[in-house]
N, C-alpha and C positions, 0 to 999 in steps of 0.2 A: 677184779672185774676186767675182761677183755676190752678192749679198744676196737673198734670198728675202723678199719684201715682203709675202707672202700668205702665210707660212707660222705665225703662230699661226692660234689657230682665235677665231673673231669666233660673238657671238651672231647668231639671223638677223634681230634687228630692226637689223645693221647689216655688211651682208655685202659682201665685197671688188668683187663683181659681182653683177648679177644678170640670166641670157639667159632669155628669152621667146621660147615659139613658138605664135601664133595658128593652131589647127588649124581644121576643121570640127566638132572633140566638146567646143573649149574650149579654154580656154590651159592651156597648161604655162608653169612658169615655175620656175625654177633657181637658187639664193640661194647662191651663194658661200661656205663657211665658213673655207674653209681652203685651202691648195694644197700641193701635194710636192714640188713643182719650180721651178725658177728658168721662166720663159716657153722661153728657149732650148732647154732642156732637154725640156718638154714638146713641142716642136717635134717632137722628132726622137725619139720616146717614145710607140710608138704605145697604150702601156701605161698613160700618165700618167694621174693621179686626182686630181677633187677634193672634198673634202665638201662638200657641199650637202645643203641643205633644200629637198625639191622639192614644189609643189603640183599637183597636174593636174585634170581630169575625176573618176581614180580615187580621189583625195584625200579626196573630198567636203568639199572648202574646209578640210581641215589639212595639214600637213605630214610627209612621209616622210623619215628623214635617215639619211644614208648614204657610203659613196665611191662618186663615177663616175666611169667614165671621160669624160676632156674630148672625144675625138676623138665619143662618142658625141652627147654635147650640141653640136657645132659640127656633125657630119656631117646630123645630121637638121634642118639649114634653120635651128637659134632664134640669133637676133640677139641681142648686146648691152646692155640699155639705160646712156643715158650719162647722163642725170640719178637720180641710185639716189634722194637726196631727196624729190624730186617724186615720183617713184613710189610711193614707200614712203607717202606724207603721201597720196598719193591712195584708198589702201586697194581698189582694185580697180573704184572709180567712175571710169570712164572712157567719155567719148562720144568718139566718129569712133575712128580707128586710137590705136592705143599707140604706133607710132612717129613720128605727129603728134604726140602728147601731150607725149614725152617724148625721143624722138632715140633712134636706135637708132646700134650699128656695124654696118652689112650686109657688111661684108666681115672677117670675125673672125680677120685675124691678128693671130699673138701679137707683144705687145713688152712689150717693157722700159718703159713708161709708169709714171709715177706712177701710187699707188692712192689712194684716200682713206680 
């Protein structure tokens, strides 16, 4: 039996993930707090949720915190980031692209990976 390795819930100055999606009105960006599901499980779950703290446009630079669903944050295009540090340490001062900066996963399937 798997282990759910996202399954407490984290504050968001230290979130299991965190996906970003550079629009035309601004970033969205998606802070991981907690998950329901084993990765597997969410696979095949078109229902799967996870808490997150979300910032947007709409936000006005705070955060909204809530369950989403994952298929909805993967289907609409936001990428990964894979340095969560660097990001986090960066506070949203960023020149050229975000996924120069910091490395993105551009293809979001799930696994069974270590988290940090």
């Amino acid at each position: 039996m798997n282990k759910n390795k996202c399954g407490k819930m984290r504050d968001k100055s230290n979130p299991y993930e965190i996906w970003i999606l550079e629009t035309t009105g601004g970033l969205w960006e998606w802070f991981v707090l907690k998950k329901y599901q084993i990765p597997r499980n969410e696979a095949s779950n078109p229902y799967a949720r996870w808490m997150c703290a979300v910032r947007s446009p709409n936000t006005f630079g705070s955060f909204d915190m809530g369950d989403v669903y994952a298929r909805d944050i993967i289907n609409v295009g936001a990428y990964r980031i894979k340095r969560i540090n660097d990001y986090l340490k960066s506070n949203g001062t960023i020149e050229g692209s975000i996924g120069d900066a910091f490395g993105v996963i551009r293809d979001p399937i799930y696994d069974d990976g270590e988290v940090d």
